[in-house]
C-alpha positions in Angstrom: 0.0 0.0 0.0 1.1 3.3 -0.6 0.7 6.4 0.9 -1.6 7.8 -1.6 -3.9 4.7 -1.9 -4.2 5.5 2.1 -5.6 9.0 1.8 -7.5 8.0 -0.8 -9.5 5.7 1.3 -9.4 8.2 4.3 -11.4 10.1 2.0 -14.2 7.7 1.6 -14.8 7.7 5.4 -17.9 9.8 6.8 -17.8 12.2 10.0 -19.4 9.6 11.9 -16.5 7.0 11.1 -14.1 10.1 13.2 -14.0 8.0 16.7 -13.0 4.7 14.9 -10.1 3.3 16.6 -7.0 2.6 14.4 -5.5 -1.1 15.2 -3.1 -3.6 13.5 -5.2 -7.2 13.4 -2.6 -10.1 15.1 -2.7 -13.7 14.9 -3.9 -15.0 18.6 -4.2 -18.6 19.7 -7.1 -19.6 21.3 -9.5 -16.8 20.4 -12.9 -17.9 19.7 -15.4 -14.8 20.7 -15.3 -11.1 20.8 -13.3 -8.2 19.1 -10.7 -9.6 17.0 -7.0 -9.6 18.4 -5.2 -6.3 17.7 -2.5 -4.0 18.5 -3.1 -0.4 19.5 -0.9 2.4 17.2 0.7 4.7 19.2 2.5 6.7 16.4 2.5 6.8 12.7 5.4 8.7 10.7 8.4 8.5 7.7 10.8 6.4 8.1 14.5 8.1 8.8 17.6 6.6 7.3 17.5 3.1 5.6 13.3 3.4 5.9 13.2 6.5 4.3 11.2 5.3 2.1 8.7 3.8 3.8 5.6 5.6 6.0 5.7 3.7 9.9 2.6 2.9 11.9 4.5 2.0 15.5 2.6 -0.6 17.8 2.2 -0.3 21.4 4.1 -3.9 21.5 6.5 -5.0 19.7 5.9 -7.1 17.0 7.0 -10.6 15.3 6.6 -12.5 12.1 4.2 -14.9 12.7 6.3 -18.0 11.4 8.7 -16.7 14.4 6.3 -17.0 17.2 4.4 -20.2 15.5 8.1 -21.8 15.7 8.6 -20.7 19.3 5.5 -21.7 20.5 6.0 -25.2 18.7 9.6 -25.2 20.5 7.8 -24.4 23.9 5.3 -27.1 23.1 8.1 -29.6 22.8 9.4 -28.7 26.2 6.5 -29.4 28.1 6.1 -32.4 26.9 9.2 -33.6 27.2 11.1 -31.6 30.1 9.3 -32.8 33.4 12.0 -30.5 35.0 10.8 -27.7 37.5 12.0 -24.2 36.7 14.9 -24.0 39.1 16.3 -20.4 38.1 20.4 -19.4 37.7 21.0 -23.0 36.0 17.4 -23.9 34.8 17.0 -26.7 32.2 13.9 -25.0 30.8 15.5 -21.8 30.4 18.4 -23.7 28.7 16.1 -26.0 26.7 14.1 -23.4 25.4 17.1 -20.8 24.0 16.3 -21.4 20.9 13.0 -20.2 21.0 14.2 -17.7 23.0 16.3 -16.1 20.4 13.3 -16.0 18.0 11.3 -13.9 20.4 11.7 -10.2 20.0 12.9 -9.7 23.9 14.2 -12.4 25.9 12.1 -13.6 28.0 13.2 -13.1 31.9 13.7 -15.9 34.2 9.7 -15.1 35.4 8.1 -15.1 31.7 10.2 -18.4 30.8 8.8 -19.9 33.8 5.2 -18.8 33.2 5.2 -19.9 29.4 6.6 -23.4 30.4 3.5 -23.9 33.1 1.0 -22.2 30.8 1.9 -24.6 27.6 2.4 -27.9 30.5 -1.3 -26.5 31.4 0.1 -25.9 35.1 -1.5 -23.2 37.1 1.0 -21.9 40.1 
């Protein structure tokens, strides 16, 4: 899409279409009812540099690809199956067994979120 086919549509909305909140549709497991997944935009602008050429909407959360995450939740499911370990913390097999997933992920997970996404795929509640 281009800038131009952008304002072009822009112009096709009415008044009343004014208070329409602007989100980026995502890809969510386990949603069955109610407003579709989506991201909030919290600025739009040109791109500097390299993305010079390019006009930015900005997410409230960062991002991924969705064959990244589908591969790290796929990774994740493979370690609760198999790794009956508990999360033990400095030296955690869990943590250590799931690095490759982890480097797929936009931010590493910290000790607490690698923890909570083992239990939550094992279907653990703590």
């Amino acid at each position: 899409m281009k800038v131009k086919d952008l304002k072009s549509y822009l112009a096709l909305l009415k008044d009343r279409d004014d208070d329409l909140e602007v989100v980026i549709p995502i890809q969510k497991r386990n949603v069955l009812l109610g407003v579709s997944p989506h991201v909030q935009i919290k600025a739009i602008g040109r791109g500097i540099d390299w993305d010079s050429g390019l006009f930015m909407l900005y997410p409230e959360e960062k991002l991924a690809k969705t064959d990244s995450i589908k591969k790290v939740w796929y990774i994740l499911d493979e370690i609760a199956v198999k790794c009956s370990a508990k999360h033990l913390g400095k030296s955690c097999p869990i943590c250590e067994r799931a690095e490759e997933a982890m480097k797929l992920c936009p931010d590493k997970p910290n000790h607490q979120e690698c923890s909570d996404l083992y239990n939550e795929r094992k279907g653990l509640t703590i």
